[in-house]
N, C-alpha and C positions, 0 to 999 in steps of 0.2 A: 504494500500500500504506500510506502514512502515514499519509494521508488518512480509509482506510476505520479504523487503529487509531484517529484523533485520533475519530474517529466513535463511537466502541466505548466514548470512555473511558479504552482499555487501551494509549494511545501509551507509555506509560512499561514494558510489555514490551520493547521495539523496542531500548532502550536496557541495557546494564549499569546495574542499580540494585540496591538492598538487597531485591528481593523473588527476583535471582539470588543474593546472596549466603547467604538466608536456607532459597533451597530448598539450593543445597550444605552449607552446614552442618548442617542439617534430615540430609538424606540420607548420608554420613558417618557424621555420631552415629548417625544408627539401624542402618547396616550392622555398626558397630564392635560396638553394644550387642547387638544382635538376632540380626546372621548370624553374627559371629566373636567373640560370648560375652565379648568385652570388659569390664573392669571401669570405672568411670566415670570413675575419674580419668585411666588410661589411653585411654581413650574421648577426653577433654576435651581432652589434650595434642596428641593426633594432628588430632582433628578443627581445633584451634588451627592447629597447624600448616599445615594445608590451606587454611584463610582468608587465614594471614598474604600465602602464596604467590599465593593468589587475586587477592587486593587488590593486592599488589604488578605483578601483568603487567595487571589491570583499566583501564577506563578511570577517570583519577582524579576523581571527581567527590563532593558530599557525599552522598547517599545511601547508597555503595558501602562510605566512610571509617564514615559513623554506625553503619551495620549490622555491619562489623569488627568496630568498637569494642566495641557491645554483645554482640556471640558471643563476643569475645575475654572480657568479663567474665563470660559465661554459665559459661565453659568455668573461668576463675580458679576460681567459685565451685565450683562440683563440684570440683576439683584440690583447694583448703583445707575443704569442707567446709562452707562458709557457708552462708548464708538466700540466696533469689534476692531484688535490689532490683531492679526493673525499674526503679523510680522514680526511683529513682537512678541507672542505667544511661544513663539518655537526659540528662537532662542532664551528665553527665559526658563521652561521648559530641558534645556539641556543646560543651563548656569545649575540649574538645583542638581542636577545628576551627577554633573561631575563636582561639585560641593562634597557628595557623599562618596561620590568611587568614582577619582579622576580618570581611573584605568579603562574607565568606561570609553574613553576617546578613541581607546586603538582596537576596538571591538568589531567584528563585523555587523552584528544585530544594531549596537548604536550609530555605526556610521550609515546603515542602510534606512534605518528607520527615518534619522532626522535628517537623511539625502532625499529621500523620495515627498516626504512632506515638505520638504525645503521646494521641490520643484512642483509641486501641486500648489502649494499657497501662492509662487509666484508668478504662472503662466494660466492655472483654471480661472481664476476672474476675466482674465483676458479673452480666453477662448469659450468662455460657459455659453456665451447669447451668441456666440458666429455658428453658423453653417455654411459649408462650403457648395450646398446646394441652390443656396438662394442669393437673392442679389444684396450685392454688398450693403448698400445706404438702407436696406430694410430694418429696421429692429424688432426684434423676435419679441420681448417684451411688449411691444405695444400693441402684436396681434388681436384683434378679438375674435372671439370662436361663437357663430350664430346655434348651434347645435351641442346636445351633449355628444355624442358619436366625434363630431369635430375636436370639441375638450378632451374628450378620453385619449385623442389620437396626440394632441398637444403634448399630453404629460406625459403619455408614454416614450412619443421623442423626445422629448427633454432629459428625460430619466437613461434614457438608453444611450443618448449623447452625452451625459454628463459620465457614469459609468467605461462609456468609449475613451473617454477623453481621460480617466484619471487613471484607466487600466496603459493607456498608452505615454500619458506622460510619467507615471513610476516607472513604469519598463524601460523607455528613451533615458531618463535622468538616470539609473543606477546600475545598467548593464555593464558597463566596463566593471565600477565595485565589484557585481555579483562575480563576474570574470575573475578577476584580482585573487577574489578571496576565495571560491569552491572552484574555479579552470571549469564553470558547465555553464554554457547559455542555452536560452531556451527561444529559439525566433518565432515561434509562435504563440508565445505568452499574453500578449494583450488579445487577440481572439480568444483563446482559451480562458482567459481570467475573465471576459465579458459574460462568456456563457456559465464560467463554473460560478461566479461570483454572487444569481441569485437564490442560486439552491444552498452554499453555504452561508450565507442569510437566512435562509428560511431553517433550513441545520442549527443553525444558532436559536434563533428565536424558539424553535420547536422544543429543543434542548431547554431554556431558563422556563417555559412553559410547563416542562415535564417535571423540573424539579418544583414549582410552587404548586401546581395541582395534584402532586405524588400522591396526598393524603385522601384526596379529595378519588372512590374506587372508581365510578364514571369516566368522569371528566381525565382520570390522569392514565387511565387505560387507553382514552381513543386520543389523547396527546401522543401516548405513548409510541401505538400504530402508525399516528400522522408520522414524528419521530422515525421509525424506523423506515419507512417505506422512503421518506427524502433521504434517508442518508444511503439506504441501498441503489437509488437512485445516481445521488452524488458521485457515487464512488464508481458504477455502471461508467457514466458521463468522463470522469478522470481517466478511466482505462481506455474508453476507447479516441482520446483527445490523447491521450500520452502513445498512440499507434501512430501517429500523423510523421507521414516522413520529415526527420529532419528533426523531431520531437525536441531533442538536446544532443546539444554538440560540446565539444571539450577540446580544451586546447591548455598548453600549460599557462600559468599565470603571469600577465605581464609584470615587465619591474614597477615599483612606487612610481619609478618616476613616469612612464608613460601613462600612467592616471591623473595623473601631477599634471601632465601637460597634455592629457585629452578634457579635463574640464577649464583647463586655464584657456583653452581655445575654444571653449564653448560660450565661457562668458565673456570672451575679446570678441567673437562673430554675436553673440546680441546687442552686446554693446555696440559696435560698431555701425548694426542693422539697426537699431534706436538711434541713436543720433543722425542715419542716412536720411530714414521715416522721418525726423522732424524738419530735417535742413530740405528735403524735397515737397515742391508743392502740389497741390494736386493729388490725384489716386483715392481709390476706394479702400475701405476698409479692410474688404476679404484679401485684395492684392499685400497692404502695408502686412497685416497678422501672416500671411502666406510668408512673405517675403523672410520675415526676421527667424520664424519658427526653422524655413526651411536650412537658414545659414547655422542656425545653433545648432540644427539635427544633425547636418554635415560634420561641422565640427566635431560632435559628440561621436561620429561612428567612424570617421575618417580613420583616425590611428589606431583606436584597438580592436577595429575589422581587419584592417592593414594584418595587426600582429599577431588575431586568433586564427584568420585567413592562413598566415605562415604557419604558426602552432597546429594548425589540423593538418599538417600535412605529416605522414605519420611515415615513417623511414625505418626498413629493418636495418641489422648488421650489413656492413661493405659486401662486396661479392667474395663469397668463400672465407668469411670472416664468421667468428660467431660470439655474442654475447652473454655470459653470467651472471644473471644479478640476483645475490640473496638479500633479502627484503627482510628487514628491522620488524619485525613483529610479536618482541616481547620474545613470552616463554612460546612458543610455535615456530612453526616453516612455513615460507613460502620464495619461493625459487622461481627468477624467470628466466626461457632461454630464446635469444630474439635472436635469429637465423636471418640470412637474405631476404627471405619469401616468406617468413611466419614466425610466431610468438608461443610458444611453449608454458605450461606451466607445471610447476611439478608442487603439490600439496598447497593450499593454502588457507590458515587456521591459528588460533593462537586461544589464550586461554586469557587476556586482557579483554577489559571493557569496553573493547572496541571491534566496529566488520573488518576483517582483515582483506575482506572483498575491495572493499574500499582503499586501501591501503596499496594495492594490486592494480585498482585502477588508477589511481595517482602517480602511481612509478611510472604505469604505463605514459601519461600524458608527460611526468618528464622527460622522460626518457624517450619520447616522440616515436614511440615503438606500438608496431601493427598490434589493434587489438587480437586479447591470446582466443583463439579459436579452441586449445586442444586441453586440458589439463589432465596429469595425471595424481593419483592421490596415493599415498606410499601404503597405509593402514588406514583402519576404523578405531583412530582414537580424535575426537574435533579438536583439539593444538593444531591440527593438520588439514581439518576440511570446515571448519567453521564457517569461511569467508566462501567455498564454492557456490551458496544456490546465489547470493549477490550477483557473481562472474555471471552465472550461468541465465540468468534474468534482467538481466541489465548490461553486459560487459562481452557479451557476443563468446562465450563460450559452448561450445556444441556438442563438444563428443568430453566424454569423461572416462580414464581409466582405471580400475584397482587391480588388486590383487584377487587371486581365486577363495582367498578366504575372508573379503570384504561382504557379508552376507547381511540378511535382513529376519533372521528368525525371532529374533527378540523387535517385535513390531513396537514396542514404544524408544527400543534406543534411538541414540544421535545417528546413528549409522545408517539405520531401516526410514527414518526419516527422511534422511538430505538421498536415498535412493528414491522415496516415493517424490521428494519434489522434482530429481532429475528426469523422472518419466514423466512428471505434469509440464514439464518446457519441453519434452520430446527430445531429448538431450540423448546422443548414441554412449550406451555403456558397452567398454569392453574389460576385456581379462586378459592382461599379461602374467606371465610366468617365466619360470628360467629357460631362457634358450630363444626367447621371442626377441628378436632386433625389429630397429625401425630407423628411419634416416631423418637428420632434422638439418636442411640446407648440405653443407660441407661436411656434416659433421653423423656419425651414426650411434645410436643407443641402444647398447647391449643390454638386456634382464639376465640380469645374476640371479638372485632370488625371489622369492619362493618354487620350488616345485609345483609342478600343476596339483600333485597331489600326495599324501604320506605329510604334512602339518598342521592336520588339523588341533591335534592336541595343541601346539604352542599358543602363545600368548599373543597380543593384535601386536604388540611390537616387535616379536621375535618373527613374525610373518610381512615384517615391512620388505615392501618393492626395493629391492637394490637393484640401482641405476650407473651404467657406467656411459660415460660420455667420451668417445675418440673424435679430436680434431688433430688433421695435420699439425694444428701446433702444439695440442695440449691434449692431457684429459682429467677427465673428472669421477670422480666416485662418490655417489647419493649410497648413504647406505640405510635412509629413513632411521628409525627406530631400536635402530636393531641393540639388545642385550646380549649375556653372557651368551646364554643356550642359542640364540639364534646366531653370534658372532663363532660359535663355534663349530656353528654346523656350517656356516659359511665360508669359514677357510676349508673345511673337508670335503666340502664341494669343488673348491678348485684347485683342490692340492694337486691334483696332476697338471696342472697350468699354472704354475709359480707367476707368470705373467698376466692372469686373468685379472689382478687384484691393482695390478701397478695402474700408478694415476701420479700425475703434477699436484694434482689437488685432492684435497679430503672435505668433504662435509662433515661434520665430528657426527657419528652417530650417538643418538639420544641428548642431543644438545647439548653433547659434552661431558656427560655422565661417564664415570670410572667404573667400568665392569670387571671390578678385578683385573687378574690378569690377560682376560680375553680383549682389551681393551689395546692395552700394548701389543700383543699380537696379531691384531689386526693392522696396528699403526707400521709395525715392521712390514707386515706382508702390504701393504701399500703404498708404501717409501716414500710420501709427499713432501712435496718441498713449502706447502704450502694447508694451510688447513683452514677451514673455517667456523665457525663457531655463533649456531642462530640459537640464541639466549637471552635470557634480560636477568640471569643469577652470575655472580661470578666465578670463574671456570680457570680458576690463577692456577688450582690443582694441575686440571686436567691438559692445560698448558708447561707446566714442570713435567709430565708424564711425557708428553712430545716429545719436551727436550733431551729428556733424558734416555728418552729409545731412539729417537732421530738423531740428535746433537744438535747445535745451535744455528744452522744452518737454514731446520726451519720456521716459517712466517706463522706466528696463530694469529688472526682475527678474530675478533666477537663481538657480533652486531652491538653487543653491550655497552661496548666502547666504539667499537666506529659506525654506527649506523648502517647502512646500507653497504655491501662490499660487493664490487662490480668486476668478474675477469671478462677481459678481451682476447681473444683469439686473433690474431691479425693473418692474414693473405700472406706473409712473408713469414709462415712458418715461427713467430713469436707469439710470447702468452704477458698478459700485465693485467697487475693486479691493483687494484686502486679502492679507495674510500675517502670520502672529504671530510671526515674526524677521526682519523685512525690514531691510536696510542701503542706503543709498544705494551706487552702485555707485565712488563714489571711497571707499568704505572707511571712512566716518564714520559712524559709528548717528545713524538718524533722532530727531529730538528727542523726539517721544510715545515712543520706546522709551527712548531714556536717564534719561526722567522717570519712571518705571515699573516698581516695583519685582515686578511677579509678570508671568511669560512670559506666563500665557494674554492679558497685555493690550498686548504687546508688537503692535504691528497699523499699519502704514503703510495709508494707503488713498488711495484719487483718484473724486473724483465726474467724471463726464463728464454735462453736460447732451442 
């Protein structure tokens, strides 16, 4: 469901924000005014009051605080009798918030909120009475309507134009923002937010409904009905508006500064277009508002269309080159391997508060790498598949592989689950085993382990997928999960190929975990010069265990100290290994880092010939 709202545009329904707080005060005032003849100040008091209580059991966030703030001035104003300053509402409004938490400034939620209201206060009075369909010198205000059928038809375009217009100027004013801060636009969002936006209204409304009639068995039954039928409704409407080709697109996140200087050129092209409009004489109105809208819009999409334009342009590895990147994911895996012509994924899951799905897609957009079409999952423990059904429903993943002992007989586990949603996206599952190869660009993938059959008895980690990767320049060894008892049936598997195990590089099996002495003997029979280590516990041990069966020759990494650790395979037969936080694993920052005063160049590497 998120998914299909972040699709829409309209994720920011999902959440308590200032467009709930705006429909209850909205609704309120007009009951007070309209159905019980209220006068305005009394009107303003009561409706106050409803806010205050609102915001109070709310969740606390700035949107919810801003929107308070400015009703609660709305409501002042009508009480004493004053002029309405909207202009002065909003930023006063965010003077109180950051009073209380200035940190609030470098927020996405506060800079999106008081960005889109910023550009609604200052353009909808402008455009509320224009139509681009009628002639300019008309004023829509001074219409009169001989008929009700006529009237009905007034308000309804009014209502429908003002809605047009606030869905299009939030989206025009804070797209780059949204860009900035999640890398996803959504270029259908003002249609979509036109259509979704009267049903969650009526969602809303239905909803404060259900809770003051609860008691009331009638009345709060057939609220209850009404209630559900719009929200199944709602959500019908979101799903099939988040199918619309093009729904959301992604690209990685421009720098500050081209935000910086896509708004600094939006307000130099109005400004510019206002003073042309005063110094020119003559012209109609629809021409002058046409005129200035269209320079600001330009402005506004000119450069971070330019840069999400280039960012969507999605680029595997060189030809015959191929890419490693293990991904930061806490206590879990997730591995990608972006080839010429395709993106690979091998397990992704983690046992933090977080989708690791998501985490997978964001590597992908920086890393400007083809979305992963294939994943494969090592076992059925979720460290390791948590983040797949996200991939596999949002992230263009299609085919999924396990192991033959990745099964569904316990219908309520994590395992038998993310199987039943991979057959609701029609996702193809297959079965590797030992002896299955497969090629990925330059590069081919041997299955070490498991046997097709004779492990059922082991444990999900002693039956994890081992994965060996031959590149011209390098290889690799995934060995998932694997413990004592599996680590030991796994070198007696290839003891007659003393070279089956050899790799440049090691994945630490079980995140680095000391399996006794099966542990070291694996490290011998894989003779890596290089090891890596996806963890968020420290692994200082299992680092000392390396050194002390390999010698000091070789590299341990651990996402725990460098983040993300990326090998290259290059066309010339070399291998490099990089990360833009890496530490030495006794705790000392490496020298190129400590001399280096900006992170993106913070970067340990190792060439292997």
């Amino acid at each position: 469901m998120n998914e299909a709202f972040l699709r829409t545009g309209a994720i920011h329904f999902l959440t308590v924000s200032g467009f709930h707080v705006g429909v209850l005060g909205a609704t309120v005032w007009m009951l007070l005014r309209f159905a019980l003849r209220r006068g305005p100040r009394s009107a303003a008091i009561c409706t106050a009051g409803v806010l205050v209580v609102y915001a109070t059991i709310a969740e606390p966030n700035a949107p919810v605080f801003r929107a308070t703030i400015m009703a609660l001035l709305f409501c002042a104003a009508r009480v004493t009798g004053r002029d309405f300053a909207t202009h002065n509402w909003l930023p006063a409004a965010a003077i109180v918030l950051l009073l209380f938490d200035p940190q609030q400034l470098f927020r996405a939620g506060f800079q999106l909120s008081f960005l889109q209201v910023a550009v609604l206060v200052a353009f909808f009075p402008k455009l509320a009475n224009w139509r681009p369909w009628r002639d300019a010198v008309e004023d829509p205000r001074a219409r009169d309507v001989d008929t009700y059928a006529a009237l009905a038809v007034k308000i309804v375009e009014r209502w429908l134009w003002g809605l047009l217009l606030v869905s299009v100027l939030a989206w025009a004013g804070s797209w780059p923002l949204v860009v900035y801060h999640f890398e996803r636009f959504a270029p259908w969002a003002p249609l979509q937010a036109l259509l979704i936006s009267p049903m969650v209204i009526a969602t809303i409304l239905l909803g404060f409904a259900t809770v003051l009639l609860g008691p009331l068995p009638a009345a709060g039954e057939l609220v209850g009905k009404a209630l559900h039928a719009t929200t199944d409704g709602l959500l019908w409407l979101v799903h099939v508006l988040g199918q619309l080709p093009g729904a959301l697109l992604e690209a990685p996140a421009p720098p500050a500064a081209v935000v910086f200087l896509t708004y600094g050129l939006a307000l130099t092209a109005l400004y510019a277009a206002s003073e042309a409009r005063r110094a020119r004489a003559g012209g109609g109105a629809k021409g002058r508002r046409a005129g200035w809208l269209l320079a600001a819009t330009g402005a506004t999409f000119a450069i971070p269309a330019a840069w999400f334009g280039a960012g969507a342009i999605r680029e595997g590895a060189p030809a015959d080159a191929m890419r490693l990147c293990v991904l930061d994911v806490g206590n879990g895996s997730a591995t990608l391997i972006i080839t010429e012509d395709q993106t690979m994924l091998v397990d992704a899951g983690t046992l933090g508060n977080f989708d690791a799905g998501e985490t997978v897609r964001r590597a992908l957009n920086a890393l400007r790498a083809p979305d992963a079409t294939r994943c494969v999952i090592s076992h059925a423990n979720f460290d390791h598949f948590s983040g797949v059904p996200t991939l596999v429903s949002a992230a263009g993943v299609r085919q999924v592989a396990v192991n033959p002992y990745f099964r569904d007989d316990d219908r309520t586990s994590p395992a038998a689950k993310l199987l039943d949603e991979l057959r609701s996206h029609d996702a193809a599952i297959q079965t590797l085993k030992r002896g299955d190869r497969f090629a990925a660009g330059a590069s081919t993938i041997d299955v070490l382990w498991p046997p097709a059959t004779g492990a059922e008895r082991l444990r999900a980690n002693d039956s994890s997928l081992v994965l060996k990767i031959s590149h011209p320049s390098g290889r690799v060894l995934l060995p998932g999960d694997l413990e004592r008892e599996g680590i030991g049936l796994l070198l007696d598997a290839c003891d007659a190929n003393p070279d089956a195990l050899r790799a440049d590089v090691l994945i630490a099996p079980h995140h680095g975990d000391i399996e006794g002495d099966a542990t070291a003997d694996l490290l011998a029979a894989v003779d890596p010069t290089a090891i890596i280590v996806s963890t968020a516990r420290d692994r200082s041990a299992f680092a000392e265990l390396a050194r002390d069966t390999l010698g000091k020759r070789v590299r341990v990494y651990s996402t725990r100290r460098c983040g993300a650790v990326v090998v290259e395979f290059t066309a010339d037969r070399s291998m490099r290994i990089s990360s833009p936080f890496a530490r030495d694993d006794d705790g000392s920052v490496a020298a190129d880092e400590a001399n280096s005063r900006s992170p993106v160049n913070k970067t340990r590497s190792l060439r292997v010939p």
